[in-house]
N, C-alpha and C positions, 0 to 999 in steps of 0.2 A: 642265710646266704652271706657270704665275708661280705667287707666292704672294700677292702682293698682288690685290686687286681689280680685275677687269674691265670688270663689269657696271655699265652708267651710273646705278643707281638705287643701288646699293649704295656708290658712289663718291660719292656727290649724298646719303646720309645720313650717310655720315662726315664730308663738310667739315661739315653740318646739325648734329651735336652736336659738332663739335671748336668749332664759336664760340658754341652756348649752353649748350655743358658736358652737360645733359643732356635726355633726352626719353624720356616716360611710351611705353612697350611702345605702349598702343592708337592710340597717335599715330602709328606704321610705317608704317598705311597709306595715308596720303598720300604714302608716296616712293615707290609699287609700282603698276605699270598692273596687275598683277593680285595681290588679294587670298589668292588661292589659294596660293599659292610665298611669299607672303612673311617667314612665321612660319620656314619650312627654310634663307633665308637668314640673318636671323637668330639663328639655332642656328650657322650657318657661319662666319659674321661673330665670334660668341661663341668659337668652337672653336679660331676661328685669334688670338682675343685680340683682334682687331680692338677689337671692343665689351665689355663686361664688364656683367652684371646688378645689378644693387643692388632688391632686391624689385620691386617694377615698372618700374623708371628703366632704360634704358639710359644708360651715360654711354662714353666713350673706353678699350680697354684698352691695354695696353702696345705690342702692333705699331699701334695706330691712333694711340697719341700720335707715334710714330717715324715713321709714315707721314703723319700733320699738318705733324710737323716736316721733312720728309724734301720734302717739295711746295710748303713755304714758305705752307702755307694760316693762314689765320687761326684765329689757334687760341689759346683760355682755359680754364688750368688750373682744374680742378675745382676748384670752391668750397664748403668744408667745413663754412660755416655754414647749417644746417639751415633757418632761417628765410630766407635768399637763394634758396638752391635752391629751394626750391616758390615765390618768385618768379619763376626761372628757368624753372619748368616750367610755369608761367603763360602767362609770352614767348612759351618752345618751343610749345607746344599753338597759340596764335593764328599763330605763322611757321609751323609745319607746314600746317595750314589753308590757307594759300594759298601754299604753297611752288612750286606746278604752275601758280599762274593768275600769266593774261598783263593784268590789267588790277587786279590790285589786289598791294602791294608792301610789307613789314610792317618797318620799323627800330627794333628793339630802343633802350632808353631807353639802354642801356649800350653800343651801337654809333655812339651821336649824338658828333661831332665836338669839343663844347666840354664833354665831362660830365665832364672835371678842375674845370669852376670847381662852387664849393661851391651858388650859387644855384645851377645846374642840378641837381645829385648829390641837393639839397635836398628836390627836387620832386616831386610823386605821379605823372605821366605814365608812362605803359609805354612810349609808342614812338612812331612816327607811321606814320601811311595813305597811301601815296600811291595815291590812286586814279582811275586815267585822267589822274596828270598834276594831280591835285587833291590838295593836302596838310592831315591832319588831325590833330592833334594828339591823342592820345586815352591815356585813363583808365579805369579798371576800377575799378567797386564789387562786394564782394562781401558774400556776405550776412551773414559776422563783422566787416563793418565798420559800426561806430556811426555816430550823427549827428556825432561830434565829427570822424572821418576824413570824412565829407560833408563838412562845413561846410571844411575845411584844404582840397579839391581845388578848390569853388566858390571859396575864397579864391587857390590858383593858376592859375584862368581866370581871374580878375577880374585881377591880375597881368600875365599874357601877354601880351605885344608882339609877339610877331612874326608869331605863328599865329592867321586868323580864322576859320579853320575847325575845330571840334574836336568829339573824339565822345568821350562816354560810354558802356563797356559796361556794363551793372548785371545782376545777378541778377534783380532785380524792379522794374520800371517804377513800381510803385504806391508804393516808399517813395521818389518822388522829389519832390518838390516843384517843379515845371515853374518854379513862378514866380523860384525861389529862384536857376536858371541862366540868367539873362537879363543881360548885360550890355552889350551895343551889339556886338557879335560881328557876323560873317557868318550862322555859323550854330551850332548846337549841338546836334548830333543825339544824342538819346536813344537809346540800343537794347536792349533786352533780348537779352544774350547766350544764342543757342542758335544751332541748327546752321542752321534756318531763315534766322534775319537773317543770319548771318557771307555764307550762299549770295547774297541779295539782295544784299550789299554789293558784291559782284562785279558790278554792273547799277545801281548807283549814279547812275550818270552818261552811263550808255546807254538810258533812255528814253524815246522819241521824243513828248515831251510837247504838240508842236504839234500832231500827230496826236489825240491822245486829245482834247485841247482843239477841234478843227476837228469831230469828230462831236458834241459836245457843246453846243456853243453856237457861234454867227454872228456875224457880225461882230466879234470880238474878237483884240486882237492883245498882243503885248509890253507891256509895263506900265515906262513910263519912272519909276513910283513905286516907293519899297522898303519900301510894305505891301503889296504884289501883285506876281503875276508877269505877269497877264494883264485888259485890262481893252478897254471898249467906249470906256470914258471918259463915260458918262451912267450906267449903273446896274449895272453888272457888274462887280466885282471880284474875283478870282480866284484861287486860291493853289491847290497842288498839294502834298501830303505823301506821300512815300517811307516815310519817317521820322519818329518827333516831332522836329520843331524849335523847340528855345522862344525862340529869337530873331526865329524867322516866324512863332512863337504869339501873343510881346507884341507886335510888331509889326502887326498884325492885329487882335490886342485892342482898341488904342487906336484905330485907325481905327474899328471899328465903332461903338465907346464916344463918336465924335466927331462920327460921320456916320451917325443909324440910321435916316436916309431911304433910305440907299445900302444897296445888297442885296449880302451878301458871300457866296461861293460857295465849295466846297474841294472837290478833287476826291481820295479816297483810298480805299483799299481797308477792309473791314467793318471789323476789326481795328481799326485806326485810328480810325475816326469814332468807336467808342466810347468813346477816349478823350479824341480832341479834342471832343467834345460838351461834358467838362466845363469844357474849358477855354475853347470857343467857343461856346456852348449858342445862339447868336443867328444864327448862319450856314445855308447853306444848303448842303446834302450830296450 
């Protein structure tokens, strides 16, 4: 019987923490179609040295780093500053997350191409999204972070050339200041980190919004303008939110603010409306 690993899940979380070093125990379950056996392999994984424990972390043991090195995989020695690590395990938890899905794709800030030059290394982004082909640059607040770390990440979108697309995760939506992340972007999607959104974001860019739009209102088509997505072009104006976006928030603002003959309409789930109400209190739900 080998000694090395067989089992394709088992082999699919060893390369998984040989390139982010390490990943928290309750985040295994994403490399296992069944939850039931996964804790036994893990013990096996532990026994042959594969893996090694550190109070919750798993991180690479001895046969796993020789077997890294042994397959030519990509592979970053353990990092022994304690404040990196539970960055690292920040990364791992969001790559584990969708390690299995076929439509959303997570790159580590530390896996990005140019992160030798210092302006990159510099900068608060975790990673990027690509999702369906859609790429988003994205950031995480968390709830020990001050207004002072707010104000430096708004300061590196405000920055950003390259990516027009960017997400924020946040702890809580309510300490954000919508107005504050607007800067002529694509877009900027707000999200309150939980299991719920991460699952939505899988579905991102697969929902079939003509549809929703055709039982809802007539005669209304594309919107050649970029305060709407949908219009009749006499009194219908139309925006759809997934997400908060505060670049189709301002952008929308001002149009109404410009035009409050014209009837603006949004089309979202409860959730939502309760919070763009503050932001759009004039529109129609």
């Amino acid at each position: 019987m080998s000694y090395f690993p067989k089992n394709e899940d088992e082999i699919s979380l060893i390369k998984f923490i040989a390139k982010y070093q390490c990943l928290n125990v309750s985040d295994v379950k994403y490399f296992f179609n069944s939850s039931r056996y996964y804790r036994n392999r893990i013990k096996t994984l532990i026994d042959k040295n594969f893996l090694r424990k550190i109070k919750w972390v798993l991180v690479l043991g001895k046969s796993g780093i020789q077997y890294a090195k042994l397959l030519n995989l990509e592979y970053n020695k353990l990092n022994k500053n304690q404040k990196y690590r539970e960055r690292l395990l920040r990364l791992s938890n969001i790559a584990a997350f969708y390690h299995n899905c076929k439509t959303v794709n997570f790159t580590p800030s530390f896996a990005i191409k140019d992160k030798m030059v210092f302006t990159t290394t510099a900068r608060r982004f975790i990673g990027i999204f690509d999702i369906n082909g859609f790429e988003y640059l994205t950031y995480k607040i968390l709830k020990e972070h001050d207004n002072k770390y707010i104000e430096s990440i708004a300061f590196d979108i405000q920055k950003e050339m390259k990516y027009k697309n960017i997400i924020l995760l946040v702890n809580d939506i309510n300490r954000i200041d919508l107005s504050y992340f607007a800067f002529g972007k694509n877009q900027i999607l707000v999200i309150e980190d939980n299991e719920t959104n991460r699952e939505k974001l899988k579905y991102l860019h697969s929902i079939r919004w003509n549809e929703v739009i055709d039982k809802c209102y007539k005669g209304v088509y594309l919107s050649k303008y970029n305060f709407c997505e949908y219009t009749d072009n006499k009194d219908k104006f139309i925006n759809t939110f997934y997400y908060i976006d505060t670049e189709k928030i301002t952008r929308f603002k001002y149009f109404i603010r410009e035009n409050s003959a014209k009837r603006a309409y949004i089309i979202c789930n409860s959730e939502l409306e309760t919070k763009l109400r503050k932001e759009l209190p004039d529109a129609n739900y």
